[in-house]
NUFI-725669 format. One record per residue (C-alpha): z, y, x; residue in one letter. Coordinates in steps of 0.001 Angstrom, whole numbers, plus 500000, padded with zeros to 6 digits. Each point is the difference from the previous one (the first is absolute). Layout:
ZYXa;...
***
This chain:
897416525125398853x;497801500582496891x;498111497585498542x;496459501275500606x;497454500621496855x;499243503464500436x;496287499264501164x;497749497371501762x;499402502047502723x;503947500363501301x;499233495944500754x;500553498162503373x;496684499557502004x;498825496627499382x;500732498185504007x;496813498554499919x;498343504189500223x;502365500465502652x;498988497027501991x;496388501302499468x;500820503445501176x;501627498258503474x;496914497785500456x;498161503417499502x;501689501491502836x;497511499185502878x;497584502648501457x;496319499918497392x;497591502688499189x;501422503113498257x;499465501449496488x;498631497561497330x;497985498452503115x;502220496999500673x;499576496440499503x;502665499870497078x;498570503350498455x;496416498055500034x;501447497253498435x;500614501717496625x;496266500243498822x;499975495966499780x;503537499406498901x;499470502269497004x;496552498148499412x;501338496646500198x;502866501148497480x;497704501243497283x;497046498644500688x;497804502737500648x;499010502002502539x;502842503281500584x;500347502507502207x;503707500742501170x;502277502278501329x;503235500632500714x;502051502779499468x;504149500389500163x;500759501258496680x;498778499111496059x;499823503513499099x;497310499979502979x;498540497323498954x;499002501514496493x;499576503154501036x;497580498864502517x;498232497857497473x;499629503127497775x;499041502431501876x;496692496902501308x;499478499722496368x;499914503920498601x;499554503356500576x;501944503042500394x;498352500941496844x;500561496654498231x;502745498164497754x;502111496842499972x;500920498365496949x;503238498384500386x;502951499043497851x;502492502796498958x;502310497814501842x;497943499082502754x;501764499926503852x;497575502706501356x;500392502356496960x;504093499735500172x;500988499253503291x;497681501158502423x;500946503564500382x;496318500721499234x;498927498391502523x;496608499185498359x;498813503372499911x;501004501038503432x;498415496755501476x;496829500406497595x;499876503912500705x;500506500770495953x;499136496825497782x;501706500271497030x;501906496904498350x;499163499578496238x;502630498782498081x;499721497293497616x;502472497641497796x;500147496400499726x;502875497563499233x;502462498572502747x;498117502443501815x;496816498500500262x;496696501732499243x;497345498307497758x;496292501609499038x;501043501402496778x;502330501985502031x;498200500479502264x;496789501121497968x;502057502874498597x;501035501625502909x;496542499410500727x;498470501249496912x;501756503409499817x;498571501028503164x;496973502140499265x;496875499343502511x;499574503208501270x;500922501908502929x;503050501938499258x;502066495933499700x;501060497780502072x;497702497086499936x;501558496633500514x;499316497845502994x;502196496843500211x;502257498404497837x;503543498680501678x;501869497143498948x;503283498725500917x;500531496042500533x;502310499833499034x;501099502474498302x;502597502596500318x;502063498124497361x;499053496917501925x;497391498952497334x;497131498013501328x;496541500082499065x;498583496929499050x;496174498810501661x;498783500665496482x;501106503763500021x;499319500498503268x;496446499077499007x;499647502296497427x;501306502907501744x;497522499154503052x;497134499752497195x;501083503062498010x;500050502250503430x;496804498754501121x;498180501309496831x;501807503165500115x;498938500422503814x;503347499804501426x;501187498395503263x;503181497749499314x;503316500271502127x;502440497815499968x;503713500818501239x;501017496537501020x;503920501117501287x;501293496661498456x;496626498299499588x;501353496558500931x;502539500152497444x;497443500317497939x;497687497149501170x;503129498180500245x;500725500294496009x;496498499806498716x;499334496462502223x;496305501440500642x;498009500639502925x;500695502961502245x;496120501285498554x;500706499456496660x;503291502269499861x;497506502866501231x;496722498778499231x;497421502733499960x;502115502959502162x;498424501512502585x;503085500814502082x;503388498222500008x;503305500970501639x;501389496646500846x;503980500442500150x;501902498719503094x;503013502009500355x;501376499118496325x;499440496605500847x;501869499375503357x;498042502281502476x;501610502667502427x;496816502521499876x;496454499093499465x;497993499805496553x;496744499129499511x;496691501859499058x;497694497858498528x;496234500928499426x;497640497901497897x;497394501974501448x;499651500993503916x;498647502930499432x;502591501456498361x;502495498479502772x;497850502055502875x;500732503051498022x;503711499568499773x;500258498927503092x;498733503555501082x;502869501253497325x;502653498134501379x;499340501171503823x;500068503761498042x;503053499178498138x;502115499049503241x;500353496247498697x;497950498526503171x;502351498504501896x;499721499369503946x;501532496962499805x;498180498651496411x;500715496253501436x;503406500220498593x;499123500520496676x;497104497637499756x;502710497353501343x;502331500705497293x;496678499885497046x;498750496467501497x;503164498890500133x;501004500663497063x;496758498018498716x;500381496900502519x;500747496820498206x;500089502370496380x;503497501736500783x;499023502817498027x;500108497887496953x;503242497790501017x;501835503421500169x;498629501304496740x;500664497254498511x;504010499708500834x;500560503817499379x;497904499218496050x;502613496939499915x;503600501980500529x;498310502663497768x;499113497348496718x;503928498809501154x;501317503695499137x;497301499995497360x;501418497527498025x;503599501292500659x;498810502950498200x;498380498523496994x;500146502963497527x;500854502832501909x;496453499595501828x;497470502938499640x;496934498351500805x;498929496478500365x;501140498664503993x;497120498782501623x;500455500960503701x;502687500883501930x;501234503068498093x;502834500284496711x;500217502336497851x;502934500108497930x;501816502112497404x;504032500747501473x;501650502740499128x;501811502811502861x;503228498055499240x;497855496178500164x;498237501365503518x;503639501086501488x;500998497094499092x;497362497841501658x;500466502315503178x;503943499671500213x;499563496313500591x;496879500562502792x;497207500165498821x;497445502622501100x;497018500933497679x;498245503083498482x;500437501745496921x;496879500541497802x;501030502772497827x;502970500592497864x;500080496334499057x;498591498394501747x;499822497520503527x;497275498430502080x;501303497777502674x;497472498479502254x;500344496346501744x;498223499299503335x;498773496759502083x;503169499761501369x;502343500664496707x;503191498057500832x;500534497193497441x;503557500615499767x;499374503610499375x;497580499451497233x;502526497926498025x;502686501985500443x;497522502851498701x;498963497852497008x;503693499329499478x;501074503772500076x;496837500933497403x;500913497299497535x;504133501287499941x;498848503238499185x;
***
């Protein structure tokens, strides 16, 4: 059997979202009006210590599609990393769930956006009718290269968007993997956003993410959205079992926190061949064709990322023993 590092999400459901989904499985009010479903609004504050406005959906692509089309028009513009998850792996997506907002490229090291780069995407756009005017400003925590941002950028992103009159999104697929590596508060890793997709499924759930407002007005709006978008489920009390359990006695972060761990063991394995700095649970690593075959012919399952490239991808349940023997295998190369 192949040693698994292809992606987070081909992980084993963590046993303690099962046993939540089983508990679940008793006879409650349907849609997003069950007891578990209700419970989300206070988990979420107690967790970032603010009031929120939550809901679930089954998918992250839903989850920031949903939160774009709340925060723009059909007439409006994203700016978002070149790299960004909803600009290359989506499928567009964010236009067909916004009805036509356009994503605005910009660049930004270990694919991370910062105002300067943001400012000239911004800056280019004339104000007058015939452009697309921006609207919201998308980060990813972490990053697509698994690059956090720290409180301190966070900060000034959330400052510089507020002067330019931009809502702030934050695409949160691996967000505890990011909290996880930064040691900060859950509020300080997205201080200042106005909507946060809070990642389960990378992080040991089967099928539920969370959608979470700073602002309940904008959570009455997409809850309209999602009911249009098909993502209301009849039976929502499965999904809001898997989100609180996932936050009950801070799993989210002891799962995180083990899949950062395996990845800083491969890290370190890696030592010069790495492309970008390892501070969550993905590697990036230069091997060439012959390297990668080789890697594969004793197991090992991963992606390639170009010509010459890898990215393998450790989860809450890496297997210790497969993790050294992957360190092992990168160093003999």
């Amino acid at each position: 059997m192949a040693m698994q590092f292809l992606s987070d999400n081909a992980a084993a459901v963590h046993p303690a979202i099962w046993r939540a989904m089983q508990a679940a499985d008793a006879p409650d009010a349907p849609y997003d009006n069950d007891a578990l479903s209700q419970r989300l609004d206070s988990a979420f504050a107690d967790l970032f210590g603010r009031d929120c406005a939550v809901l679930w959906v089954a998918t992250g692509t839903a989850a920031n599609c949903l939160a774009l089309a709340t925060l723009v028009p059909p007439h409006g513009g994203v700016v978002c990393h070149r790299e960004a998850h909803i600009e290359t792996d989506e499928c567009g997506a964010p236009g067909f769930y916004t009805h036509g907002a356009k994503l605005l490229l910009a660049e930004g090291e270990g694919a991370k956006l910062d105002p300067a780069g943001v400012a000239a995407v911004l800056d280019a756009i004339r104000g007058d009718i015939h452009q697309v005017q921006a609207h919201a400003l998308s980060v990813t925590q972490a990053s697509e290269y698994g690059r956090c941002y720290t409180p301190a950028e966070m900060a000034a992103l959330a400052g510089f968007a507020r002067e330019r009159g931009l809502k702030l999104h934050v695409d949160g697929a691996r967000f505890g993997n990011a909290v996880a590596h930064l040691g900060c508060t859950p509020w300080e890793a997205c201080a200042g956003a106005d909507a946060l997709s809070f990642g389960c499924v990378k992080n040991g759930g089967l099928g539920a993410e969370a959608l979470v407002f700073f602002d309940s007005g904008l959570a009455d709006l997409a809850r309209l959205r999602r009911k249009r978008a098909g993502h209301l489920q009849s039976k929502g009390r499965f999904l809001a079992a898997q989100i609180l359990a996932m936050l009950e006695d801070g799993l989210w972060l002891e799962n995180a926190r083990a899949a950062n761990a395996a990845a800083r063991e491969i890290a370190v394995a890696a030592g010069d061949r790495l492309l970008h700095p390892v501070e969550a649970n993905e590697i990036f690593l230069k091997a060439t064709a012959a390297e990668r075959e080789a890697l594969r012919a004793q197991g090992f399952s991963f992606y390639d990322w170009g010509p010459e490239a890898a990215r393998l991808v450790t989860a809450w349940n890496s297997d210790p023993a497969q993790v050294l023997r992957l360190a092992s295998a990168i160093r003999a190369l």
